[in-house]
C-alpha positions in Angstrom: 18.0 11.2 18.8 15.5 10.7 21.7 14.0 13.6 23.3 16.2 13.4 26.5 19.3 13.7 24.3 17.5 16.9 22.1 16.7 18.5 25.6 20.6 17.8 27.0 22.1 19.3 23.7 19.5 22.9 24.0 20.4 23.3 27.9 24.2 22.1 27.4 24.2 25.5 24.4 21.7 27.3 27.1 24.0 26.5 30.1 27.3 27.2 28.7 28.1 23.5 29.3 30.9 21.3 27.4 30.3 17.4 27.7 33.1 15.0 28.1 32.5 11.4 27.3 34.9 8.5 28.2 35.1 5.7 25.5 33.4 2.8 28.1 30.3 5.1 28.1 26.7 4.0 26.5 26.4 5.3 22.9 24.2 7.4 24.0 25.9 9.1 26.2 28.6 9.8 23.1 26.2 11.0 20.6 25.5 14.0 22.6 29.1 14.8 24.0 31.1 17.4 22.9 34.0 15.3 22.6 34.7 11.4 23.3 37.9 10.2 24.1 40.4 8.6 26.5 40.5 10.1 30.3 43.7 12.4 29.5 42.8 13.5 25.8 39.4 14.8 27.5 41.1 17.2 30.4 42.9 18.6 28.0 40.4 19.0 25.9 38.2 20.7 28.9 41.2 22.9 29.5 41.0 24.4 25.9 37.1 24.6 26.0 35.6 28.1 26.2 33.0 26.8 28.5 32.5 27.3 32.2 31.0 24.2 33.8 32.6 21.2 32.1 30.4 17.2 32.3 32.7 14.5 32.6 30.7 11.3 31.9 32.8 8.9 33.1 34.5 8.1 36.3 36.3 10.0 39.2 39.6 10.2 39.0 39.3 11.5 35.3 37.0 14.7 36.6 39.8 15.2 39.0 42.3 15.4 35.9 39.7 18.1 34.9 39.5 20.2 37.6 43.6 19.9 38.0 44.0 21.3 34.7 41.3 23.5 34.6 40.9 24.9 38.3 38.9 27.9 37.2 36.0 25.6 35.5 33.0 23.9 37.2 33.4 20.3 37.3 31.0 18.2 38.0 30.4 14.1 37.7 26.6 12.8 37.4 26.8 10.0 40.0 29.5 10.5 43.0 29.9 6.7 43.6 31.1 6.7 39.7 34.6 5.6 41.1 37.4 3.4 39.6 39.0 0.4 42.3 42.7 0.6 40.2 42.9 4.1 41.2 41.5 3.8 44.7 43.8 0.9 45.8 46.5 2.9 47.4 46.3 5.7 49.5 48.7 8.3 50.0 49.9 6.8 53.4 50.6 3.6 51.5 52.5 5.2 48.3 54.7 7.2 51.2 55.5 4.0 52.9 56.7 2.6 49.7 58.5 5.3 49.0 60.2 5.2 51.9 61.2 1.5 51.4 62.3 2.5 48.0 64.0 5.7 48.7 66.3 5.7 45.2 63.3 5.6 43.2 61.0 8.0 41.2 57.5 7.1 41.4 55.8 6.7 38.0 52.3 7.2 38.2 49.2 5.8 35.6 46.9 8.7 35.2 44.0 6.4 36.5 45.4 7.6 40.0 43.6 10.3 42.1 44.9 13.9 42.5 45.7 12.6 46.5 48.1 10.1 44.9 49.7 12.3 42.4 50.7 14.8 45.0 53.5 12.5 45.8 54.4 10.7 42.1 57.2 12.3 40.2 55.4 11.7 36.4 52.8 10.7 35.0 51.7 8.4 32.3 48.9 6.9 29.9 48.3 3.6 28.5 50.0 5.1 25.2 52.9 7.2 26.8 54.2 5.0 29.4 57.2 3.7 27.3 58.2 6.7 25.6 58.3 8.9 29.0 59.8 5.9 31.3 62.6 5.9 28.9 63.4 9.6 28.6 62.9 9.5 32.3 66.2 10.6 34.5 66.4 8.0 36.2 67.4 4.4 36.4 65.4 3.2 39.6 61.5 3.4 39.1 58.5 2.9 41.2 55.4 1.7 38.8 51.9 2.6 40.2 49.0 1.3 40.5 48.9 -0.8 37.3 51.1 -3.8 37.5 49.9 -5.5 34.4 50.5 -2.3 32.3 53.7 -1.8 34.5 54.5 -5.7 33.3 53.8 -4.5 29.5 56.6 -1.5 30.5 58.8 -3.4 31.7 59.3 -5.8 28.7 59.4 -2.6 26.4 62.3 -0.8 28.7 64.4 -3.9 30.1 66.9 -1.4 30.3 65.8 -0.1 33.7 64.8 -1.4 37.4 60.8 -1.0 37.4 59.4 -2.0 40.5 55.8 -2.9 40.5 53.0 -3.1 43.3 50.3 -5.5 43.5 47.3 -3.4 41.8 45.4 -3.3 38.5 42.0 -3.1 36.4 39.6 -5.8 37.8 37.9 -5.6 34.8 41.2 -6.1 32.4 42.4 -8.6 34.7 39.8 -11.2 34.7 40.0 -11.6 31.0 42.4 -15.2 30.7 44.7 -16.7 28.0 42.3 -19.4 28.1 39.4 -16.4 27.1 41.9 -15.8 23.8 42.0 -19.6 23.3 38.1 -19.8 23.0 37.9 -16.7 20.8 40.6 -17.4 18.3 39.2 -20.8 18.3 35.6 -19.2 17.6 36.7 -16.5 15.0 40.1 -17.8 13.2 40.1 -14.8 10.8 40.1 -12.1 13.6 42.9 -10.2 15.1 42.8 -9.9 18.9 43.4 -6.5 20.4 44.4 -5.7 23.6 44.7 -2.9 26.1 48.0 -3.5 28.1 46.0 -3.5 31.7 45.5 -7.2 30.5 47.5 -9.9 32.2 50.8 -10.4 30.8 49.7 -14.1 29.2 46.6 -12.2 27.6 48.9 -9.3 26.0 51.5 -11.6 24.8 49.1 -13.3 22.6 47.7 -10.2 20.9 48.0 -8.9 17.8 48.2 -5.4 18.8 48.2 -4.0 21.9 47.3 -0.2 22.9 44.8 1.8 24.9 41.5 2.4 23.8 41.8 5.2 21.5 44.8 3.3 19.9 42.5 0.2 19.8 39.5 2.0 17.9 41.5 3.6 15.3 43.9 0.3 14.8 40.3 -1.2 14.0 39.1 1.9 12.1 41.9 1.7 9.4 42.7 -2.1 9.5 42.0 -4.0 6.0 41.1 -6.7 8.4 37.1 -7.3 8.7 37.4 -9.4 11.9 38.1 -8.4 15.1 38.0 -9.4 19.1 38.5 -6.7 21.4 40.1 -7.4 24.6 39.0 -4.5 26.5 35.7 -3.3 27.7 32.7 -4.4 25.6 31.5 -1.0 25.2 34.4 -1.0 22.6 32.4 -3.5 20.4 29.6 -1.4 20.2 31.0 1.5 19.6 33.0 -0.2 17.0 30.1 -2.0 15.0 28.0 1.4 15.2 30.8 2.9 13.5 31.9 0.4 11.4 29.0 -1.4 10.3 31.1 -3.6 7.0 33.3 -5.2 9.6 32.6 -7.9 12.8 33.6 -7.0 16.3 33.7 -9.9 19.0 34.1 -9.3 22.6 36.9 -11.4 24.8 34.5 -12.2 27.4 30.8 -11.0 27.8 32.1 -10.4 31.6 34.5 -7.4 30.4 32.1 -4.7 31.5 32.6 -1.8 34.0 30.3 -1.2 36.3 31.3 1.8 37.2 31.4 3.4 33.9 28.0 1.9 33.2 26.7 3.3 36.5 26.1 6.9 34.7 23.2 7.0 32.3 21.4 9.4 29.7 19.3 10.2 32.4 21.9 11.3 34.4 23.4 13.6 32.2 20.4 15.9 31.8 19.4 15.8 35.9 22.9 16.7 36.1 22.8 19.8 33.6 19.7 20.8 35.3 20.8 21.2 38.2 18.7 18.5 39.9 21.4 16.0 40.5 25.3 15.8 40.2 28.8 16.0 42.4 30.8 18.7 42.1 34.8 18.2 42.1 36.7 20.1 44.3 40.2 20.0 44.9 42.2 22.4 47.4 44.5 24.6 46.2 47.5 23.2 47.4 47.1 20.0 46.8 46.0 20.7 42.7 49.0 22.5 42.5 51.2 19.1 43.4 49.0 17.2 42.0 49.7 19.2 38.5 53.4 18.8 38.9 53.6 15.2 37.4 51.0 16.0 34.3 53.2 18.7 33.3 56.3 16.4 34.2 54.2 13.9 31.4 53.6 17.1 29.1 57.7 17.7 29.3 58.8 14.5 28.6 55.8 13.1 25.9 56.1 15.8 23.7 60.2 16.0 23.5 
């Protein structure tokens, strides 16, 4: 470990501070997190943590998961303008105009939503839980949001119901082509290609396995394969060969990288459990409260 990563870990213990690392962080920023994970998995993670200012190394909307869960915690973000553009294209004057030109149905909401837009969904999903909840979901009619490439992957899992989608997605995810897969299959004909479902539909339909990026990791992790390209952000193949050093990870694209996630660094981290640098999340009262509704509507219907 580097000397900025020894000093985090003694003022995180110091501080009373628990560390939250999303998987699209650097791998320095996981080595000294307390746990490292998908945006979900790490709120409720925070929520069972004994500590009371909670880190989350990664980008808005996922602090604001943390704080919804965990009102009583301090939660703070190193860099403010660490923001995600799939859960900042709608606002909640939109989603209410589209709910009133869609009046019979419930609105489904990704989690990579903020906590404004969740005030007004009915349920929420992830990456991994989308299927199972849309299809124990009461209802027939349904209102997909913001994700319409994930929504596209639901859709053709439950053609049983009426899934309306919006025009929204990953920008990251959705710049990776069919012709991308081509190339790479082409390049490394003994690989298997996996694939987060915010991929375009053509890009999902020629994977081997498709999943978010926890699912991805540990498909990887216990595969007797020893080749792999990984069509989600490249972080992933680092990550990956770090931790797997016998087998071969190859990126999609070189061009799968978010910025936003790669906007926080190790320097951050300690200015921000200084005290020298760092956003706080806050999230009125009210507005937590509806916000909370569709995660525990999620909780309700994912663990049945």
């Amino acid at each position: 470990m580097n000397d900025i990563q020894k000093k985090i870990i003694e003022l995180k213990e110091k501080n009373d501070v628990c560390i939250l690392a999303h998987c699209y962080q650097t791998h320095d920023i996981l080595e000294i997190a307390d746990y490292v994970g998908d945006s979900f998995g790490l709120a409720q993670k925070a929520a069972k943590a004994p500590n009371k200012t909670i880190i989350m190394c990664g980008v808005r909307f996922m602090a604001e998961t943390v704080k919804i869960l965990s009102p009583e915690k301090k939660v703070l973000i190193p860099r403010e303008e660490a923001g995600c553009p799939m859960a900042e294209q709608l606002d909640p004057e939109m989603l209410s105009q589209l709910k009133e030109k869609y009046p019979e149905h419930k609105v489904v909401a990704y989690i990579n939503t903020t906590a404004a837009l969740k005030t007004l969904c009915d349920v929420c999903v992830t990456s991994s839980s989308a299927v199972k909840i849309i299809k124990k979901l009461d209802a027939q009619k349904i209102l997909f949001i913001p994700d319409c490439n994930l929504g596209d992957y639901v859709k053709k899992q439950v053609p049983e119901k009426e899934i309306k989608l919006v025009s929204g997605g990953c920008p990251t995810h959705a710049k990776l082509t069919a012709d991308d897969v081509k190339k790479a299959k082409a390049k490394h004909p003994k690989a298997l290609f996996l694939v987060h479902p915010e991929c375009q539909p053509e890009v999902v339909a020629m994977a081997d396995f498709v999943g978010s990026t926890t699912e991805i990791m540990d498909f990887a992790a216990k595969s007797d394969n020893e080749e792999f390209i990984i069509g989600t952000e490249n972080s992933i193949v680092q990550h990956l060969g770090i931790d797997h050093p016998e087998k071969l990870f190859f990126p999609l694209s070189k061009d799968c990288v978010c910025h936003n996630m790669k906007v926080t660094t190790i320097a951050d981290v300690l200015h921000t459990i200084e005290g020298k640098d760092g956003f706080e999340i806050n999230i009125d009262e009210d507005e937590r409260i509806k916000a909370k509704h569709c995660i525990d509507e999620m909780l309700r219907l994912g663990n049945g």
